[in-house]
TORPA-540763 format. One line per field, with one value per residue (C-alpha): residue number from 0; x, y, z. Coordinates in Angstrom, 2 decimals. Example, Ala and Ser with C-alpha at 12.3 -4.5 7.8 and 13.67 -1.06 7.14 Angstrom:
<rs>
seq = [0_1] .
X = [12.30_13.67] .
Y = [-4.50_-1.06] .
Z = [7.80_7.14] .
</rs>
This chain:
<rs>
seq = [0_1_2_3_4_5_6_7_8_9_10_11_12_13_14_15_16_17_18_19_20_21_22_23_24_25_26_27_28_29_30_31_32_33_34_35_36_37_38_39_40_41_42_43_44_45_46_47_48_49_50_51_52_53_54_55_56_57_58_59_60_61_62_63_64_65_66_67_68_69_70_71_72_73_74_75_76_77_78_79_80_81_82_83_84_85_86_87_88_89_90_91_92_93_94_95_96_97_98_99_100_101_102_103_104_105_106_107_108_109_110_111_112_113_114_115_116_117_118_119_120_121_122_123_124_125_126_127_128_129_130_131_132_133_134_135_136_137_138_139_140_141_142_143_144_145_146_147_148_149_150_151_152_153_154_155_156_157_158_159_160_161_162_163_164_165_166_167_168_169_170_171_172_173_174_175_176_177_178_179_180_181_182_183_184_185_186_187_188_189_190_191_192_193_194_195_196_197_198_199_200_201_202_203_204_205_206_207_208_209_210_211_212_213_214_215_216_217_218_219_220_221_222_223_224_225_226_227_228_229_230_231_232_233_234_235_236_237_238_239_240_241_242_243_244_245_246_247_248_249_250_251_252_253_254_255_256_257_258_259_260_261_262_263_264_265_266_267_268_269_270_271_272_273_274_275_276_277_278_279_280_281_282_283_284_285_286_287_288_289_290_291_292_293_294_295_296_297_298_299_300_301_302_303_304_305_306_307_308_309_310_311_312_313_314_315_316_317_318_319_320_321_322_323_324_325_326_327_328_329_330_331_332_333_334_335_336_337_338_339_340_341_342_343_344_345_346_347_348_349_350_351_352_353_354_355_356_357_358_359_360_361_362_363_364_365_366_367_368_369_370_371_372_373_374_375_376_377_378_379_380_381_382_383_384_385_386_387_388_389_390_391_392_393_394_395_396_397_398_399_400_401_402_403_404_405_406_407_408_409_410_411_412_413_414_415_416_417_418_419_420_421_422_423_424_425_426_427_428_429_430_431_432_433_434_435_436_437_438_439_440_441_442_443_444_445_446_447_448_449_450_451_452_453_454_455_456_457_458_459_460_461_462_463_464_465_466_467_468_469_470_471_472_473_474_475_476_477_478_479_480_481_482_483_484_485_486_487_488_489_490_491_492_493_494_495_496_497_498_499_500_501_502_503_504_505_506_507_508_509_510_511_512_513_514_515_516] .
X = [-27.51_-29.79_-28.06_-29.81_-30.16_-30.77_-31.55_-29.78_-26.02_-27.00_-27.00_-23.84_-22.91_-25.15_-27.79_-31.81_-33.41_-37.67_-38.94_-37.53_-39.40_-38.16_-39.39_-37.77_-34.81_-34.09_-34.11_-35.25_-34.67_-36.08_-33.83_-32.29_-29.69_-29.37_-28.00_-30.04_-27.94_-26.14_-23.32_-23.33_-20.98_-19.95_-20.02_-19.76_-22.56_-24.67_-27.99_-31.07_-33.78_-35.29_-37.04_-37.87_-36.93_-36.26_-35.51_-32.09_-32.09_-28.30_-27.37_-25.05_-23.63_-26.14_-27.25_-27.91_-28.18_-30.40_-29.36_-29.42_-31.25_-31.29_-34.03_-32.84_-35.13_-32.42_-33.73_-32.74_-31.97_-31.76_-28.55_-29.19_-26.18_-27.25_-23.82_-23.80_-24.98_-26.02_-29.55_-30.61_-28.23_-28.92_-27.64_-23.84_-23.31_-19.38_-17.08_-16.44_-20.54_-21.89_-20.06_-22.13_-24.38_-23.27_-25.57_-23.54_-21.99_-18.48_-18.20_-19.98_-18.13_-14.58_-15.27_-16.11_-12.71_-11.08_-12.77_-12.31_-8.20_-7.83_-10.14_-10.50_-13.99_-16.07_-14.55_-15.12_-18.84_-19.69_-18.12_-20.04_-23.44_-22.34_-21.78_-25.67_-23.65_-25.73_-22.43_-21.34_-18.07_-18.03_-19.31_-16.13_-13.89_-14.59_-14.22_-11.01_-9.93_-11.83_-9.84_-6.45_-3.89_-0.68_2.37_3.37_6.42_10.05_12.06_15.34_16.13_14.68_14.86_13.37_13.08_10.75_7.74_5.91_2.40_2.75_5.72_8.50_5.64_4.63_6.75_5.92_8.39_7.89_9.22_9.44_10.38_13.34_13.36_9.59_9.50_6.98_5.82_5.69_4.79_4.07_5.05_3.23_6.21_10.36_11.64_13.95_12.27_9.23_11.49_13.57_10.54_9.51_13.13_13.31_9.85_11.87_14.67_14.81_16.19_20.15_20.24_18.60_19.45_18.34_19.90_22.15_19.55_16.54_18.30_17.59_20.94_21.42_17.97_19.07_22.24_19.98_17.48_19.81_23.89_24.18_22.15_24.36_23.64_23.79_23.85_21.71_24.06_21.46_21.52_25.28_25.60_22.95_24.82_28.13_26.32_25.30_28.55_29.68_26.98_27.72_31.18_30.19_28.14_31.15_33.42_30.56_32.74_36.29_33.87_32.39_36.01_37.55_34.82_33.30_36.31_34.31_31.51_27.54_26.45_22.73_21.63_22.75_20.25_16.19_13.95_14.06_17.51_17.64_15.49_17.27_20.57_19.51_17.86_21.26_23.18_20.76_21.72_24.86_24.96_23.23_25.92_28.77_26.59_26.35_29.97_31.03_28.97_30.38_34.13_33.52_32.84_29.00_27.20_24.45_21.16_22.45_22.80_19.87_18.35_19.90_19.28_15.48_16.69_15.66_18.50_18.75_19.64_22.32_23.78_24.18_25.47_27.79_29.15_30.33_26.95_26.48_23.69_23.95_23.24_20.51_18.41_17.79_14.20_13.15_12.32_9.85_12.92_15.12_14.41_14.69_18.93_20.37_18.29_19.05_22.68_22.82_20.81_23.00_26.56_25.07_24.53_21.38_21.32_18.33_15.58_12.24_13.65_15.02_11.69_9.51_12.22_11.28_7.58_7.83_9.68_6.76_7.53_4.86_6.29_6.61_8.45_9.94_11.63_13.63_14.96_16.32_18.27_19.19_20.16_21.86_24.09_25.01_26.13_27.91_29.95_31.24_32.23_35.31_36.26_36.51_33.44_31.55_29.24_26.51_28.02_25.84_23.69_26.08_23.19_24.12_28.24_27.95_26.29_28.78_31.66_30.26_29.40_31.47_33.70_33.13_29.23_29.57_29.11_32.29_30.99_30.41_34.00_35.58_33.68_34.59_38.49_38.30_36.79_39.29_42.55_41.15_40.03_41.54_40.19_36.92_38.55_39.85_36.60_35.28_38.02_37.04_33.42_34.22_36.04_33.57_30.84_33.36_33.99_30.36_29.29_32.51_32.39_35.77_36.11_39.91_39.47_37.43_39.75_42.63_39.29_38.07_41.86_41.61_38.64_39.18_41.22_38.71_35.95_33.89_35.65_32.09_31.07_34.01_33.64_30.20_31.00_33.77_31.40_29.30_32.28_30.81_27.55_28.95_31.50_28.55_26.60_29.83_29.76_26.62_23.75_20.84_19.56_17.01_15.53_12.61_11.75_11.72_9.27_7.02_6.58_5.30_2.82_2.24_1.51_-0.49_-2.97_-2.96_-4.11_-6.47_-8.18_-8.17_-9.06_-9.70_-6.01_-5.40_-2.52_-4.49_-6.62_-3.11_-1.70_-4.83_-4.94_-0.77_0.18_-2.90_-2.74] .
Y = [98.38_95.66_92.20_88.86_86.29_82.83_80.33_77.15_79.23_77.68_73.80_71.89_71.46_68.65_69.42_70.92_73.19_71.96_73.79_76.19_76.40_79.43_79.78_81.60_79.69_77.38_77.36_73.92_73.32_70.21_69.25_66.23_64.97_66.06_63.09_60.68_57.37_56.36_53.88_50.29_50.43_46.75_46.37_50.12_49.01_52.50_52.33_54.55_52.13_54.21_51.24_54.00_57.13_58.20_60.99_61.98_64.81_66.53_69.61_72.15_75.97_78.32_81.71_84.30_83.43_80.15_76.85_75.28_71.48_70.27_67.59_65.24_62.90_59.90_57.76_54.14_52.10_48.67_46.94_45.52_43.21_39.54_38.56_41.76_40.86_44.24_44.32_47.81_50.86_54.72_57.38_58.68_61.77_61.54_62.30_65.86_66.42_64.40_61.04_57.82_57.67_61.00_63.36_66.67_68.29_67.49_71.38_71.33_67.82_70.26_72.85_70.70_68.75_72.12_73.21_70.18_70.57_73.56_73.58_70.04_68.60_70.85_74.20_73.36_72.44_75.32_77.66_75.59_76.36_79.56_79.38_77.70_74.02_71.28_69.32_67.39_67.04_63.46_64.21_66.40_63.84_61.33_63.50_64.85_61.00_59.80_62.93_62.09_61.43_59.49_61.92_59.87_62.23_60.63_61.16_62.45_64.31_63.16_64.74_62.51_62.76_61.94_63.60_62.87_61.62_61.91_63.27_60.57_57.60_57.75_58.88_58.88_59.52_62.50_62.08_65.18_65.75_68.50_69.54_70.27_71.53_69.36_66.31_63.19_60.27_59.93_56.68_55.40_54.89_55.67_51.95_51.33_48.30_50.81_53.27_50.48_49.25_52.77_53.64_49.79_51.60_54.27_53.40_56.71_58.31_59.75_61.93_61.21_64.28_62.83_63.51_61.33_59.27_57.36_54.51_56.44_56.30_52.85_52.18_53.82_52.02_48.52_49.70_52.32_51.37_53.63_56.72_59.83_60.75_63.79_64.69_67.66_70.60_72.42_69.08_68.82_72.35_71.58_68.27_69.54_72.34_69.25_67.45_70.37_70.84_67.32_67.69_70.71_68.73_66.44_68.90_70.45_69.19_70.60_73.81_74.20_73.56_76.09_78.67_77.18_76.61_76.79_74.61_75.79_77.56_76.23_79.06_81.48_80.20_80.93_78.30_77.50_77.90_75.13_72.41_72.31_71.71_68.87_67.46_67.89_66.02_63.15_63.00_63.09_59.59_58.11_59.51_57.83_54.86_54.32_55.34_52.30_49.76_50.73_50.66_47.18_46.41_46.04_46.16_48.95_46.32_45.13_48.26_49.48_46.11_46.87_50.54_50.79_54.10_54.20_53.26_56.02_58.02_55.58_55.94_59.45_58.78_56.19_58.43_61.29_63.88_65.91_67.59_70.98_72.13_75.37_74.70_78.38_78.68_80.93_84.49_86.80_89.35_86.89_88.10_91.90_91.13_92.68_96.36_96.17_95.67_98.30_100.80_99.69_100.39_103.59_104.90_103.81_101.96_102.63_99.76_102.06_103.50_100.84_99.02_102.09_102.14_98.83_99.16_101.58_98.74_96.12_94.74_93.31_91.73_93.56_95.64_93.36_91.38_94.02_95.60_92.30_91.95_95.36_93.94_91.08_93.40_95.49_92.80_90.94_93.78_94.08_90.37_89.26_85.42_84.17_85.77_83.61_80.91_80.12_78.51_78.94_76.25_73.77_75.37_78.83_78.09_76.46_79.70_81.93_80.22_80.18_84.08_86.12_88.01_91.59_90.66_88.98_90.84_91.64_88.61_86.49_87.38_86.37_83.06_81.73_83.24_81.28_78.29_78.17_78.31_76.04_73.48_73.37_70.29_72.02_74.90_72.86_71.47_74.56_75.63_72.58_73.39_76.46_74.87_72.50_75.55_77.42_74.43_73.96_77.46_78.42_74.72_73.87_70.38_70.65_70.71_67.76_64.87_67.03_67.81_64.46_63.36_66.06_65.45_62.01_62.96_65.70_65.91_65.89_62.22_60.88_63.37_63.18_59.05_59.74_61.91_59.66_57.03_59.35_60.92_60.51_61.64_65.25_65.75_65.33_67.62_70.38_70.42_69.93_71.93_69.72_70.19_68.97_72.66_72.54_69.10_71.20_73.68_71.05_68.97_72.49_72.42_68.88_69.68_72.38_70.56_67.81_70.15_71.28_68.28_67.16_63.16_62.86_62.84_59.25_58.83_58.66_61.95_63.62_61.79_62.98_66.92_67.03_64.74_64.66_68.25] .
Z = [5.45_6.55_6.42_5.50_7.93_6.92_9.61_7.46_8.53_12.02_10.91_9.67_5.83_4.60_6.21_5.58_8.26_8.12_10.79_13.46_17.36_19.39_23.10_25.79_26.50_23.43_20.07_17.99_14.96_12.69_10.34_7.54_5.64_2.09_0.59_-1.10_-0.60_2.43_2.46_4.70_7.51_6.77_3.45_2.60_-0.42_-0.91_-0.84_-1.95_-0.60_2.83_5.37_7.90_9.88_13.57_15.11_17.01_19.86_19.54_21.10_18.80_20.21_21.71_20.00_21.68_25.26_24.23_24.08_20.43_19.37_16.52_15.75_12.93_11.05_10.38_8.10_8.31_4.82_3.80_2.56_-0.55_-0.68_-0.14_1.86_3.82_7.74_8.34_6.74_7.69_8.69_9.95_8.21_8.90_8.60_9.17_11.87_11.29_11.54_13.80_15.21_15.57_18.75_20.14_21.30_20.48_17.10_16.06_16.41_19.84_20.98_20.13_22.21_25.00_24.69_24.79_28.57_29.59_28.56_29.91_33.59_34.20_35.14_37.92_36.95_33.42_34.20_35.92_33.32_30.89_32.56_32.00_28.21_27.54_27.17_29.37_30.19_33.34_34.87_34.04_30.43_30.01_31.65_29.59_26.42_27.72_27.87_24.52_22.11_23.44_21.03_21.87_20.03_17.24_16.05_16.51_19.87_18.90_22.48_25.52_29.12_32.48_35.91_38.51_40.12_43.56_43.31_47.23_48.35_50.60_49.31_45.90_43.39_38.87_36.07_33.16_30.00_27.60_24.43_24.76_20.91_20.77_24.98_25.38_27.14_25.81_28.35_31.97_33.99_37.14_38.94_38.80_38.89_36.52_34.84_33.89_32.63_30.73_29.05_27.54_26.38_24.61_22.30_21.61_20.09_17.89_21.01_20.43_23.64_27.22_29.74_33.53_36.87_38.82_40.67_40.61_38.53_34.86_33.58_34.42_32.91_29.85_29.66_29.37_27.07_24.80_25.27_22.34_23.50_24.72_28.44_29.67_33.29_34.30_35.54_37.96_39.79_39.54_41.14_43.91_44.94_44.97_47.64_49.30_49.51_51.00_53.79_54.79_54.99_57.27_59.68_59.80_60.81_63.24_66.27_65.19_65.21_68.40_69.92_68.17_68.30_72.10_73.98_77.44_77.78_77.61_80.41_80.98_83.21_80.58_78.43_77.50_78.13_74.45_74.32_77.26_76.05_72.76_74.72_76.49_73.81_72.38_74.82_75.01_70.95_71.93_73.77_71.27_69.14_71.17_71.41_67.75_67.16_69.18_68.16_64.47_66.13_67.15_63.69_63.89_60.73_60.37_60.64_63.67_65.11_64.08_65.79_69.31_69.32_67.62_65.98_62.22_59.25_58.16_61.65_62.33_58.61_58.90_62.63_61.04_58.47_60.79_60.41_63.76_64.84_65.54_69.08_68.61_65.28_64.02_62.94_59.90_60.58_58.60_59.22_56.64_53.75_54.74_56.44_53.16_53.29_57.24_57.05_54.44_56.69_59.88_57.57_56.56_60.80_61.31_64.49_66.19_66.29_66.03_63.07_61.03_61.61_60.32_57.28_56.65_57.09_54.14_52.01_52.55_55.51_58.04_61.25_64.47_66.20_68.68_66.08_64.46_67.98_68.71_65.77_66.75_69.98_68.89_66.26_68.66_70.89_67.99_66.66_70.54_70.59_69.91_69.16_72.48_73.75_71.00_72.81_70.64_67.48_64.01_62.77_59.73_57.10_57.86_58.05_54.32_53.58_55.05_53.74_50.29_50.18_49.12_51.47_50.74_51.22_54.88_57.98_60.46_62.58_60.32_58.42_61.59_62.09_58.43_59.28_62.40_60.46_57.80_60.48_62.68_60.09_56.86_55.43_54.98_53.34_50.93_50.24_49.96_47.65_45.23_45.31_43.99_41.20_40.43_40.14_38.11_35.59_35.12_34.57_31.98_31.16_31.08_30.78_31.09_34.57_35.07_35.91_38.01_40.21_40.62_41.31_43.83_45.69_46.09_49.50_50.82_52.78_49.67_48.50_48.50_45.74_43.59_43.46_42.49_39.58_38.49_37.93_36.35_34.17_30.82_31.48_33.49_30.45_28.43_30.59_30.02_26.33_25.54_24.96_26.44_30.20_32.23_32.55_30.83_32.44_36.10_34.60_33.16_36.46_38.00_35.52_36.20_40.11_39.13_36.95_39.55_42.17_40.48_39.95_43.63_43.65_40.02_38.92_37.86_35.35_32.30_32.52_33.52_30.39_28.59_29.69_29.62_26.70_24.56_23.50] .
</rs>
């Protein structure tokens, strides 16, 4: 069945195809308006009385592996209204056609927007080329920012945090809307006047769910006092694990004198081994140093003025953090530790083997590295407690002490015993850590004030003070629904468009490809 083919289905509705020109690599097409007034843009007074006619060159979709032009006479008229300034006036042809002054469709302009959303301004471009669409990175840039449409829908539920522009300098808030999982406004910067400001325009926000820093729940207190806060639990669980570690770097000398009772023998040591433990005793002074000047009652500028080391070194020096002496690098053998221990329960203890094993399981490092764990198991499940020299890094104790004990090596079961009866203050602070995690995840708010009356005299006193200032925003984190989730996933999304567009990520084209859509 032949089908008809008219060449008019090419040109917009209103519109009369003249004449058509088809060469090699573009197709041109002549063509007018069909109406036979056109209104004043002033006055809106329409007129029938034609003074002349120009044409306009706009470009429209390709067909068929050619780019498409349409040629349009535009006739100008004359505004017949006497107290009308505008005397004479081009045609419109309206905003959903073609807009004023614009050298592409409304259809064309649309799918323009629409690369430009989704690839940004080079990639974009050179897809465009592509697709027949003569287009710039700029061009699309600019259209990306010109179609962008501030949300105008209510804010009922609101989640915000911040996000780094550069990381440890330059830091930006993201608001989004937690109903519609979507984002709704990104600030320049995370002070709390900024953030103030935008709550005060919204004050059709019932629920804000932030974390516990950066100043937003005191900013929303200001701008809301009646909004509901709710604290975000995934931060709640991953500062309780750091209350912990700190309280573990506390306790770091109580360690090494129950697990080290004889002192470091340098010439025991690797060359590696031996530079970090001088490097450790020269912290060490600096340690006792600091720990005196703070005895005698110095304040922490001053000491900080005598000493030249940073504020923040001496705080943590100040506050009882110790530095552990051998800082345990990553290994590529880390994440292969639970197959290995599995193989070495089931007999296998031989180092070729276990590393062709886990060559067959995807692994890619040497040889060397998994005959010295070999080594150093072997070794370890000969030790007993007072053979142990080398104590474990404060990262890896909060680690071991937090596992569970049926998963934990023989070793490592006798470290954390050895831990525990030696120091019991941290086992107690382990102990409430686990009840903290436990009352989040069953949430059981029952349990919320005995813990904080509780914590107040461990290691982790810090924490609980912190969350009973915070008390109304964690209970509101326990029973209800809202988290902060969603905000997490949409600041990876942020970073990911940012990257993408390399220097040309200012905060309005982010606003425009992130909030626009």
């Amino acid at each position: 069945m032949q089908a008809n083919f008219r060449i008019s289905s090419l040109v917009p509705p209103g519109m009369a195809v003249h004449s058509a020109d088809l060469s090699s690599d573009k197709l041109v097409l002549k063509i007018s308006g069909t109406a036979v007034r056109g209104s004043c843009p002033l006055c809106g007074h329409a007129s029938r009385r034609v003074h002349s006619q120009y044409t306009r060159r706009v470009c429209d979709y390709p067909c068929s592996g050619r780019g498409v032009e349409f040629q349009i006479i535009t006739r100008r008229f004359v505004c017949d209204v006497p107290q009308c300034s505008r005397r004479i006036f081009a045609e419109r042809f309206g905003e959903a056609v073609l807009a004023d002054r614009s050298r592409r469709t409304a259809r064309l302009d649309g799918l323009v927007y629409q690369l430009g959303l989704a690839l940004g301004g080079k990639p974009a471009a050179r897809l465009s080329r592509r697709l027949m669409l003569p287009v710039s990175n700029d061009t699309l840039l600019r259209v990306v920012r010109r179609h962008t449409r501030a949300p105008t829908e209510p804010l009922n539920v609101v989640g915000i945090d911040d996000w780094a522009w550069r990381r440890n300098y330059r830091y930006g808030s993201i608001v989004c809307d937690l109903e519609r999982r979507c984002i709704v406004a990104l600030l320049p910067d995370r002070e709390m006047a900024t953030v103030e400001a935008w709550l005060a325009d919204h004050p059709s926000i019932t629920v804000v769910s932030r974390d516990r820093g950066g100043g937003y729940g005191e900013a929303t207190a200001r701008a809301l006092p009646n909004t509901m806060q709710v604290a975000d639990r995934w931060h709640l669980m991953e500062n309780a694990s750091g209350a912990f570690l700190d309280a573990v770097r506390k306790s770091m000398r109580d360690i090494r004198r129950s697990m080290s009772p004889s002192t470091v023998k340098p010439d025991l040591l690797t060359r590696a081994e031996r530079i970090q433990y001088e490097g450790y005793l020269r912290r060490e002074e600096v340690n006792k140093a600091i720990t005196a000047m703070k005895d005698e009652g110095l304040s922490l500028k001053e000491i900080v003025r005598r000493t030249g080391i940073s504020r923040g070194t001496v705080r943590k020096i100040a506050r009882g953090i110790q530095n552990d002496v051998f800082r345990v690098r990553e290994s590529s053998l880390d994440a292969y530790l639970p197959i290995l221990d599995a193989l070495w329960i089931e007999g296998c203890h031989n180092g070729a083997e276990l590393w062709r094993r886990l060559q067959a399981r995807g692994f890619r490092g040497s040889l060397r590295v998994v005959t010295e764990w070999t080594t150093r198991r072997r070794r370890a499940d000969r030790l007993c407690l007072t053979d142990l020299q080398r104590v474990p890094s404060a990262r890896k104790i909060a680690r071991m002490m937090t596992t569970n004990r049926n998963n934990l090596t023989r070793t490592d079961a006798v470290i954390v015993a050895n831990i525990e009866k030696s120091v019991p203050a941290l086992a107690t602070a382990r102990t409430l850590l686990d009840r903290f995690q436990t009352m989040i995840r069953k949430r059981n708010i029952s349990d919320l004030s005995p813990w904080i009356s509780d914590a107040k005299s461990s290691l982790i006193a810090s924490f609980g003070n912190g969350v009973s200032k915070d008390i109304d925003a964690i209970r509101n984190a326990i029973e209800q629904p809202w988290s902060s989730g969603q905000v997490e996933g949409q600041i990876n999304k942020l970073k990911m468009v940012k990257r993408q567009m390399y220097g040309r990520a200012k905060i309005d084209l982010l606003q425009a490809r992130l909030v626009g859509p």
